[in-house]
N, C-alpha and C positions, 0 to 999 in steps of 0.2 A: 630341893627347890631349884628348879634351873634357874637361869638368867634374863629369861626373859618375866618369868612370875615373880622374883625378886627385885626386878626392875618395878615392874605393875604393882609389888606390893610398899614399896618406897616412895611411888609417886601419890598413892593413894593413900596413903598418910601422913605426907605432907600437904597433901591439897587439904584433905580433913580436916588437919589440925590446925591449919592457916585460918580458919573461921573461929577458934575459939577465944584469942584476942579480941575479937571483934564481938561477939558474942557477949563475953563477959565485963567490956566497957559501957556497952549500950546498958546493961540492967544493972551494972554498978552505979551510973551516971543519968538514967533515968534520961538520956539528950539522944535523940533520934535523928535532927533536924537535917545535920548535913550527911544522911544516908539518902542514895537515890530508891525510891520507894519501885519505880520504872526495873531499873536493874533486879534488885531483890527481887521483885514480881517474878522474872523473867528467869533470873539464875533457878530459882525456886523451881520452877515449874520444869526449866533444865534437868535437872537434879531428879528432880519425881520421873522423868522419861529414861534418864540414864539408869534407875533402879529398875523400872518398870524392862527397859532391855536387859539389864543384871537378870532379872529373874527370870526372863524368856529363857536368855542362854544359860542359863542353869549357871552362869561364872561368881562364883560366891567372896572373890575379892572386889568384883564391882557391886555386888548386891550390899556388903556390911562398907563399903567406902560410902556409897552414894547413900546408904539408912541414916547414916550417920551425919553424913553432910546435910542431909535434906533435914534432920532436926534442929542442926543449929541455924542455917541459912533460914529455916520456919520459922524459928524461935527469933531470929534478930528482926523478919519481914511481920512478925508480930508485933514486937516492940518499935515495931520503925510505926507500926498504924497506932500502938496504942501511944504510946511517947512524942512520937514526932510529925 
């Protein structure tokens, strides 16, 4: 792995994983309230476009970063409609 895919695969696994705190507050706590519903929308639909390029350019560290983000970031922009 060169330096610059090791670079790209460090960043995208911490962006990833930086949603699962958040993720798993919101359904532990069942409290949505002070999530911007606006943002989530918007990150959300971010995230569907940045896969949707992952899979264009055939790059399969943006395609399994952004699968992944895009189900927790779904998953909280769920929970923010149903909870909050």
């Amino acid at each position: 792995m060169n330096t610059t895919d090791w670079i790209g695969s460090v960043a995208a696994t911490l962006t990833t994983t930086a949603f699962i705190p958040q993720a798993w507050k919101v359904w532990r706590t069942r409290h949505a309230a002070d999530i911007s519903l606006g943002m989530y929308a918007l990150f959300t639909l971010g995230v569907a476009l940045w896969l949707t390029y992952g899979i264009l350019m055939e790059s399969w560290p943006v395609i399994i970063a952004n699968c992944i983000t895009l189900l927790l970031a779904g998953a909280v922009l769920i929970m923010k409609i149903k909870f909050g």
